[in-house]
ZAMARTI-543401 format. One record per residue (C-alpha): residue number from 0; residue in one letter; x, y, z. Coordinates in nm, 3 decimals, always signed. Example, Ala and Ser with C-alpha at 12.3 -4.5 7.8 and 13.67 -1.06 7.14 Angstrom:
! ZAMARTI-543401
+-----+------+---------+---------+---------+
: pos : code :       X :       Y :       Z :
+-----+------+---------+---------+---------+
:   0 :    A :  +1.230 :  -0.450 :  +0.780 :
:   1 :    S :  +1.367 :  -0.106 :  +0.714 :
+-----+------+---------+---------+---------+
END
This chain:
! ZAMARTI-543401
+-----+------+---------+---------+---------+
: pos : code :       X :       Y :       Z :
+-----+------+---------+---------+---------+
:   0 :    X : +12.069 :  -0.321 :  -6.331 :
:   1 :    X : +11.802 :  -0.527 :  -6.185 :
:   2 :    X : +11.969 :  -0.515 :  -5.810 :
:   3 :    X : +12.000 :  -0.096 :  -5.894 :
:   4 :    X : +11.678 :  -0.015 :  -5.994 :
:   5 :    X : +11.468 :  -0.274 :  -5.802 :
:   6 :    X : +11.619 :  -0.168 :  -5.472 :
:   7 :    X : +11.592 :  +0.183 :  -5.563 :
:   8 :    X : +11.223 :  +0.108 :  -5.631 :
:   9 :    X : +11.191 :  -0.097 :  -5.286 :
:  10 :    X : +11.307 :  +0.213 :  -5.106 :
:  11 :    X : +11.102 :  +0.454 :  -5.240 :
:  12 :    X : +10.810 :  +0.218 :  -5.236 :
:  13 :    X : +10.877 :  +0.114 :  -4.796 :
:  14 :    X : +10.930 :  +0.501 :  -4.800 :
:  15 :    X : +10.587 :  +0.562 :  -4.952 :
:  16 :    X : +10.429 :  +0.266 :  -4.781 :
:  17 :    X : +10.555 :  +0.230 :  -4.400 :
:  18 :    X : +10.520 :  +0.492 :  -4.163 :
:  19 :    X : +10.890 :  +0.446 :  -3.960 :
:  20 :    X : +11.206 :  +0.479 :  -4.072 :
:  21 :    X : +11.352 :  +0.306 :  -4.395 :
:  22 :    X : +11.718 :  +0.406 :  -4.259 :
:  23 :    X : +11.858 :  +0.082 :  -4.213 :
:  24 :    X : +11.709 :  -0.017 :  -4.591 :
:  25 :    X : +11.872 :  +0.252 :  -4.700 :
:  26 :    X : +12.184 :  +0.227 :  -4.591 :
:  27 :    X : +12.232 :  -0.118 :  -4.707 :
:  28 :    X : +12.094 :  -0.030 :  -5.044 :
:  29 :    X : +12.326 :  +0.259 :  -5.073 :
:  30 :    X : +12.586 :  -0.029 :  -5.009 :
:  31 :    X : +12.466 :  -0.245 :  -5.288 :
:  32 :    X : +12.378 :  +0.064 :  -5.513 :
:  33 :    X : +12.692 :  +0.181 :  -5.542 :
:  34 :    X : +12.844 :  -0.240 :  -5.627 :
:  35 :    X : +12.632 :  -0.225 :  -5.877 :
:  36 :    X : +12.719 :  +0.111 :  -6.015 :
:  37 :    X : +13.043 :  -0.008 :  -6.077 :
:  38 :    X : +12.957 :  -0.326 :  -6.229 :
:  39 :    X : +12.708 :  -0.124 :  -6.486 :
:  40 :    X : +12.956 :  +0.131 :  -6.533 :
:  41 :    X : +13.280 :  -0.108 :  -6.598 :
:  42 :    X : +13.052 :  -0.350 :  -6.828 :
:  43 :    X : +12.942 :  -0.020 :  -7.035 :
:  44 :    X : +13.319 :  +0.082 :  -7.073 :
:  45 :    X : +13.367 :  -0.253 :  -7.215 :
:  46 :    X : +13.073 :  -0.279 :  -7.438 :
:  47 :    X : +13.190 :  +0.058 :  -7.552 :
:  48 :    X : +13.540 :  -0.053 :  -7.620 :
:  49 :    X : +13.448 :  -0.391 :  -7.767 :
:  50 :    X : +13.185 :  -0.228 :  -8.001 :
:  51 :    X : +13.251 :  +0.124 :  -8.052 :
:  52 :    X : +13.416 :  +0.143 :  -8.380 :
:  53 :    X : +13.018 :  +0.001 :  -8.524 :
:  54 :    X : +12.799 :  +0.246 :  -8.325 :
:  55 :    X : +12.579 :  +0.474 :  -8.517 :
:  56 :    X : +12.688 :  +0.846 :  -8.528 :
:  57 :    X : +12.582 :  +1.037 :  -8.263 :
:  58 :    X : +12.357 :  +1.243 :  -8.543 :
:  59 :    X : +12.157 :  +0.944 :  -8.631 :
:  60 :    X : +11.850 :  +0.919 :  -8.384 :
:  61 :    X : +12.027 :  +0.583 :  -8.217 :
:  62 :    X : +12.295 :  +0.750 :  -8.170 :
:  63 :    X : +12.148 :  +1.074 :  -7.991 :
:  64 :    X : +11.934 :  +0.793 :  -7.782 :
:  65 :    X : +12.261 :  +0.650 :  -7.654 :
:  66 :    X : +12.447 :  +0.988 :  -7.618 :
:  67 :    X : +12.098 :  +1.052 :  -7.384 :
:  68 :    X : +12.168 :  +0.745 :  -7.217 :
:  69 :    X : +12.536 :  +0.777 :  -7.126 :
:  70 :    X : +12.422 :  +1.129 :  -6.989 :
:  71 :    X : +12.177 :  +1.019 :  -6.752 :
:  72 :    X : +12.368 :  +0.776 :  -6.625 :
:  73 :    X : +12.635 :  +1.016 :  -6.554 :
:  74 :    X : +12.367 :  +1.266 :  -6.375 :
:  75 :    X : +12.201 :  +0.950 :  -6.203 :
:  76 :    X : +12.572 :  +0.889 :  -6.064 :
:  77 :    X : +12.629 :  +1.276 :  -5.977 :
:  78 :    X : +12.296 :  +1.266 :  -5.767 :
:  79 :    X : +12.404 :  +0.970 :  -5.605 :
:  80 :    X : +12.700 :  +1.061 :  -5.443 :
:  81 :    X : +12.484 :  +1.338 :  -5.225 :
:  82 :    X : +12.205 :  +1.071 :  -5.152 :
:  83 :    X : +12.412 :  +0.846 :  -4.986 :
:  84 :    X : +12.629 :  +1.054 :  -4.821 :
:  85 :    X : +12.302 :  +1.219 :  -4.666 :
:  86 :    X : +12.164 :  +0.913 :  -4.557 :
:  87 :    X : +12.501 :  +0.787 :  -4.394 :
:  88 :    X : +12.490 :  +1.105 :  -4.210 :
:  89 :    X : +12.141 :  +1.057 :  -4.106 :
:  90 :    X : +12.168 :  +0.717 :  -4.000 :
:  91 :    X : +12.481 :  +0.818 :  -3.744 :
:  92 :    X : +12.268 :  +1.065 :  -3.626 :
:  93 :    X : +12.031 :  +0.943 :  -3.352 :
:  94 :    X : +11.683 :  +1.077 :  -3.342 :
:  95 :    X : +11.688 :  +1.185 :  -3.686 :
:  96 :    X : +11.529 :  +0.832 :  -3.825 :
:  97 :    X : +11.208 :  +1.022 :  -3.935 :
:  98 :    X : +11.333 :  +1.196 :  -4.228 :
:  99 :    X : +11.138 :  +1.145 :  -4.559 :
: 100 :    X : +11.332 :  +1.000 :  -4.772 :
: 101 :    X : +11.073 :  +0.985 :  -5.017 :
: 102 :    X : +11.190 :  +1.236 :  -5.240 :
: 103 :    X : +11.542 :  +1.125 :  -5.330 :
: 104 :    X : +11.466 :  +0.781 :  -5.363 :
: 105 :    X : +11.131 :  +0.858 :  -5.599 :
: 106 :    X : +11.378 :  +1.077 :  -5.862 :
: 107 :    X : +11.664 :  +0.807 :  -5.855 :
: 108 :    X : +11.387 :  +0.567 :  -5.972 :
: 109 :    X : +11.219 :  +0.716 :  -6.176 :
: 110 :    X : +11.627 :  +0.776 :  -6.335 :
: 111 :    X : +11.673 :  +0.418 :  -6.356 :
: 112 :    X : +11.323 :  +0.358 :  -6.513 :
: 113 :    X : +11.430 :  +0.599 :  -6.801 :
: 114 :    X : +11.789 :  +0.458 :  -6.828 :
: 115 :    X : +11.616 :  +0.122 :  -6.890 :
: 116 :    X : +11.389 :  +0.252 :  -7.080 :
: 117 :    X : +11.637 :  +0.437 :  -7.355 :
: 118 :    X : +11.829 :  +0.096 :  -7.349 :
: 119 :    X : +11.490 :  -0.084 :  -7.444 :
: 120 :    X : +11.487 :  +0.172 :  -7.716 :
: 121 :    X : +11.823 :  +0.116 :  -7.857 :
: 122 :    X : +11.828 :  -0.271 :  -7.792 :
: 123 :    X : +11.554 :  -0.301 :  -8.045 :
: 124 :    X : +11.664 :  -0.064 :  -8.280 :
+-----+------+---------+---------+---------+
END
């Protein structure tokens, strides 16, 4: 999660920050993002199957919190796909380095941030 989010939040912040092109920072990001996805997601499955059978019910407030989680994840995943396919296509594309990138990399952290923040929630209760 930490790999994820923090380079989700170094993109958006060199996309904020620097005037030139975060391309290249992106791209490799998008590489590592989407490792990482499937480490998160895998590990969830697992929790899920390991301790499953003891979760609240999804009508107790930690279990709506949870069923919130597990959708957001699944959004922040949908939304992914089209990020990094866009910014493969820009970065075979020469000449088009200058596109702000701002945007999509702001809303995918600002995902993670709540994702962490609902598990914070439901780690402590």
């Amino acid at each position: 999660m930490a790999v994820a989010f923090g380079g989700a939040f170094l993109v958006a912040w060199l996309s904020w920050r620097t005037r030139g092109s975060v391309i290249g920072t992106a791209v490799r990001y998008e590489q590592i993002f989407w490792a990482a996805a499937g480490v998160l997601v895998l590990t969830g499955i697992g929790n899920l199957g390991a301790f499953g059978v003891s979760l609240l019910e999804p009508s107790t407030s930690w279990g709506t919190t949870l069923i919130v989680k597990l959708w957001l994840i699944a959004a922040l995943i949908i939304v992914s796909l089209p990020r990094s396919l866009a910014v493969v296509l820009l970065a075979s594309q020469t000449g088009r380095s200058s596109v702000d990138l701002r945007p999509v990399y702001t809303i995918t952290t600002a995902m993670f941030a709540a994702i962490v923040a609902l598990a914070i929630v439901l780690a402590n209760g």
